[in-house]
C-alpha positions in Angstrom: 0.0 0.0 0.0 3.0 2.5 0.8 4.6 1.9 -2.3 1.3 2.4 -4.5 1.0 6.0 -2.6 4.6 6.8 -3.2 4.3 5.5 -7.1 1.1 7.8 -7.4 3.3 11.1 -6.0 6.1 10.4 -8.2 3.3 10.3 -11.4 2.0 14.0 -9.9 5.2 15.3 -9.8 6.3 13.8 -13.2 2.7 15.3 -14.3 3.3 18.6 -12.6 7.1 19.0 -14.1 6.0 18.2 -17.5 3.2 20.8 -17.5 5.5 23.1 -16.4 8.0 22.2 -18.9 5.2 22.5 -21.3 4.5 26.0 -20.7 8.0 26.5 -20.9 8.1 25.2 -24.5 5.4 27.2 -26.1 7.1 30.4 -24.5 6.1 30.9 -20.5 3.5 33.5 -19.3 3.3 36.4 -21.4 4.6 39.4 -19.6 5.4 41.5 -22.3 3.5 44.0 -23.2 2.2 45.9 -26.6 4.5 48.0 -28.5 2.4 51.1 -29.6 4.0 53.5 -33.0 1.5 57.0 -33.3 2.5 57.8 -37.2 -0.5 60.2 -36.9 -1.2 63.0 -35.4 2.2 64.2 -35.1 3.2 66.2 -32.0 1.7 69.8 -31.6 0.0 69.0 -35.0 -2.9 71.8 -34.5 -6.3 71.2 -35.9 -9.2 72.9 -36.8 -12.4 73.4 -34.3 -15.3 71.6 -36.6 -12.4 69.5 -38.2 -11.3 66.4 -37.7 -8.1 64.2 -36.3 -6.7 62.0 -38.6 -5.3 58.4 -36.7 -2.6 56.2 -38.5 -1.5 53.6 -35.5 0.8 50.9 -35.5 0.2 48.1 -32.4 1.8 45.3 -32.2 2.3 42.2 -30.1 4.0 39.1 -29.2 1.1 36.8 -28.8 -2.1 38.6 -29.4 -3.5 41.6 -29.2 -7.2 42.1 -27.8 -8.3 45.3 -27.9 -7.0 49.0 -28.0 -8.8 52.6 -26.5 -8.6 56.4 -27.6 -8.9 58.7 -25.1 -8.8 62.6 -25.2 -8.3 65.2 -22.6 -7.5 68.6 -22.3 -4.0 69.6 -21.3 -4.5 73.2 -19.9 -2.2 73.5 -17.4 -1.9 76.9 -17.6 -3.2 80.5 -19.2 -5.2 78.8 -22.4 -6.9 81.0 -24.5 -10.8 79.6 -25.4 -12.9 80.9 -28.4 -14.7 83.7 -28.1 -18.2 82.7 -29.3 -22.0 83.9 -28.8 -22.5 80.1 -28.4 -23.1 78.5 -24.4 -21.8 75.8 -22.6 -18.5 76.0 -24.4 -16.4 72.8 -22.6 -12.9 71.4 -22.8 -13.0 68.6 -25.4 -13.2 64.9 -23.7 -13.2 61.8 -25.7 -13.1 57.9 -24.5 -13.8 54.8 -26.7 -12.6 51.0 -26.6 -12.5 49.1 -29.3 -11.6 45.5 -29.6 -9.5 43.5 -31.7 -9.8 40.2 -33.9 -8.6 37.6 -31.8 -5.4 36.0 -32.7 -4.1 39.0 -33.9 -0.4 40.2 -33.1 -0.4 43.7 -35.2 -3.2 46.0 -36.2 -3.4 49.4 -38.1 -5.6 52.1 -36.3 -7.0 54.2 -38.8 -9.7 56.6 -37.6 -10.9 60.5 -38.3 -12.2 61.6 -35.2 -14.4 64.5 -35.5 -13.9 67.8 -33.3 -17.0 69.3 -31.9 -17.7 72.6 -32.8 -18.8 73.7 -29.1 -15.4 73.0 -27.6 -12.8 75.0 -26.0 -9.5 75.6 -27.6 -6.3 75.4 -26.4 -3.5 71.7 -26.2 -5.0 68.4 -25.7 -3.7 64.9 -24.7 -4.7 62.4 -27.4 -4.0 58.7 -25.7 -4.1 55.3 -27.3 -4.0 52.5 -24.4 -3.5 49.2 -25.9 -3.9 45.6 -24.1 -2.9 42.1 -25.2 -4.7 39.0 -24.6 -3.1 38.2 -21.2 -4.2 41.4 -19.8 -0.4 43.3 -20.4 -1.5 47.0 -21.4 1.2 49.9 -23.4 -0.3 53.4 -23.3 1.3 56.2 -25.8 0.5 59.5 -26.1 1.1 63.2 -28.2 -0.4 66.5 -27.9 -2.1 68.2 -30.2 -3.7 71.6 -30.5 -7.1 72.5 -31.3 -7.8 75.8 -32.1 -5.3 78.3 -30.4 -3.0 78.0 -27.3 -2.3 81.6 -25.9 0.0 80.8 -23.0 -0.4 84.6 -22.2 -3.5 85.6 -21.9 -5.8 84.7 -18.8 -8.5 87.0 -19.6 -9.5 88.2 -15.6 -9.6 84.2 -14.6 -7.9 82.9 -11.8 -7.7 79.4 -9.7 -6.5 79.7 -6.7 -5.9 77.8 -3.2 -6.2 74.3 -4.8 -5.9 71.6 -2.2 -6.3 68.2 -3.1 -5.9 65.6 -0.5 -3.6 62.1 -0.2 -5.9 59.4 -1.0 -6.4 55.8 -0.6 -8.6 53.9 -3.0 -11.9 53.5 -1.9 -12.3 56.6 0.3 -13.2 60.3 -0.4 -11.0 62.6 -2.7 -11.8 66.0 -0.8 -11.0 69.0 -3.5 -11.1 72.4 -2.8 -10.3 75.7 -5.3 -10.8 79.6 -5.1 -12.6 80.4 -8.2 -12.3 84.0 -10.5 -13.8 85.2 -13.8 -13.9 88.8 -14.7 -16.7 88.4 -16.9 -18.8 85.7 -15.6 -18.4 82.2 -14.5 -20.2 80.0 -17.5 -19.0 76.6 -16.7 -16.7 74.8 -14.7 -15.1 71.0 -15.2 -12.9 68.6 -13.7 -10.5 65.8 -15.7 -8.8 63.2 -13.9 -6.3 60.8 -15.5 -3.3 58.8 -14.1 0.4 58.5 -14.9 2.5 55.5 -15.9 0.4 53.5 -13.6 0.6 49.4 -13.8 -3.2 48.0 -12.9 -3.3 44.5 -11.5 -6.0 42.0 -11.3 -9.2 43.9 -11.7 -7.7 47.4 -10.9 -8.6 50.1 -13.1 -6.8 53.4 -14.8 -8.9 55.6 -12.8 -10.4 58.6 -15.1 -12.9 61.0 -14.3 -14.3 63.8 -16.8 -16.9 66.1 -14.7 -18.5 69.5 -15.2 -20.2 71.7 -12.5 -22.8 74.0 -14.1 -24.4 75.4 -10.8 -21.5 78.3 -10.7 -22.2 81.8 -11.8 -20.8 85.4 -10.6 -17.3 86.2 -10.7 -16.2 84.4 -7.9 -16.6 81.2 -5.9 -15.4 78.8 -4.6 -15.0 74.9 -5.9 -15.4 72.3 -2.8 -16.1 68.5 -3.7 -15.8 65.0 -2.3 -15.4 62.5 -5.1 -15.1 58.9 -4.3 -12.3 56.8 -5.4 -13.1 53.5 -6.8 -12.1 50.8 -4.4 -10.2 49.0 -7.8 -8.2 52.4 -8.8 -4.5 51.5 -9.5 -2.6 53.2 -7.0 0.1 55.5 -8.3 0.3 59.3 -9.8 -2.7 61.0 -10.5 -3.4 64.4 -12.3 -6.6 66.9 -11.6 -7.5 69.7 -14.5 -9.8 72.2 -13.2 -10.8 74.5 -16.1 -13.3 77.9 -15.7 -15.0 78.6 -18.9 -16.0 82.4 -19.0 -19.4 83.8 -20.3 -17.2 85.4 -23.4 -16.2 81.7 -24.5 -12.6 82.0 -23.0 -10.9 79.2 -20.8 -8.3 79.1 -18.3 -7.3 76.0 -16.4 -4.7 74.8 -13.6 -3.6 71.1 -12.8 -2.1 69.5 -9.8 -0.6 65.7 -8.7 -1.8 63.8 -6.3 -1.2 60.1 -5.2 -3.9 57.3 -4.8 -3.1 54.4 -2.5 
């Protein structure tokens, strides 16, 4: 009876070694992750408010690629000039959409035109391609383009002031606070949130958050928030945008790091 049981362990481990030596053959796990070439737009490429963004994208892969997403967020970290219109509820352009890929695949050619609202702010923008492989590896890439105009100089009688934005942990409340001035009239105001060179694990998640406050008029006020932090955010670097839109159609924006958990 002993030497059946010890027969049987040394078929597992024979079993177990030749699995492993198995996996070995056809490669191991897959931890490499996509390589992402952006042909088009090239950086600072400036395009027209109305127009439209031409993609050319080269992803490729070791294995197999699964599926790939375009996101799109202002980069107004600074004194941006907006367009003056007689328009209302001019915002800062924001753009997110996931596509997926043929299975099998180990390269694909992203060619898009993505069209550019006509009600939307002016100034630079972050155009990001995020691109994940079939074992869950993800590449991210990104350029900066301008829509419109960029005036560095020109603030036009906005300010933001006093931003404090606390340390957080994921899963618990993101307390935001700003001082809050616009010469000529407070139309809108928006928040962007997007994260830097972060690795998610498991089912953790490139936190992003795009929202607008239209409650705000006057000249002054003051911004105070408490935004909840997915419990599955990745922890690492995060940035916060908060951009004023004036009545005239003009923008102006500051930015700020802070660290999830």
């Amino acid at each position: 009876m002993k030497n059946y049981k010890i027969v049987t362990l040394i078929a597992l481990v024979s079993i177990f070694f030749t699995a492993c030596s198995s996996d070995d053959d056809n490669g191991g796990l897959d931890n490499q992750a996509p390589v992402i070439t952006i042909n088009e737009p090239t950086a600072e490429e400036a395009f027209s408010v109305g127009g439209e963004v031409h993609l050319d994208i080269d992803v490729e892969d070791d294995r197999a690629l699964a599926s790939y997403k375009i996101d799109i967020h202002n980069n107004f970290d600074g004194h941006d000039h907006g367009r003056p219109s007689s328009t209302t509820n001019v915002e800062p352009w924001s753009l997110s959409q996931t596509f997926e890929i043929e299975a099998g695949n180990t390269s694909f050619n992203i060619h898009d035109h993505l069209e550019i609202p006509e009600n939307i702010a002016e100034g630079e923008y972050h155009l990001g391609i995020f691109v994940v492989d079939a074992a869950g590896n993800q590449s991210e890439a990104f350029v900066e383009i301008i829509v419109g105009e960029a005036h560095g100089d020109e603030d036009h009688g906005m300010s933001i002031e006093n931003i404090s934005v606390n340390k957080v942990t994921a899963g618990e409340v993101l307390e935001v606070h700003a001082d809050l001035q616009a010469e000529h009239g407070i139309q809108t105001v928006s928040m962007e949130i997007h994260g830097h060179d972060l690795t998610p694990t498991g089912d953790q998640i490139a936190w992003e958050l795009d929202q607008n406050y239209e409650t705000f008029s006057g000249s002054t006020a003051e911004l105070d928030d408490a935004i909840l932090v997915p419990a599955n955010a990745a922890p690492g670097d995060y940035h916060m945008t908060i951009v004023i839109i004036d009545e005239d159609g003009n923008s102006y924006a500051q930015g700020v790091h802070f660290e999830v958990m």
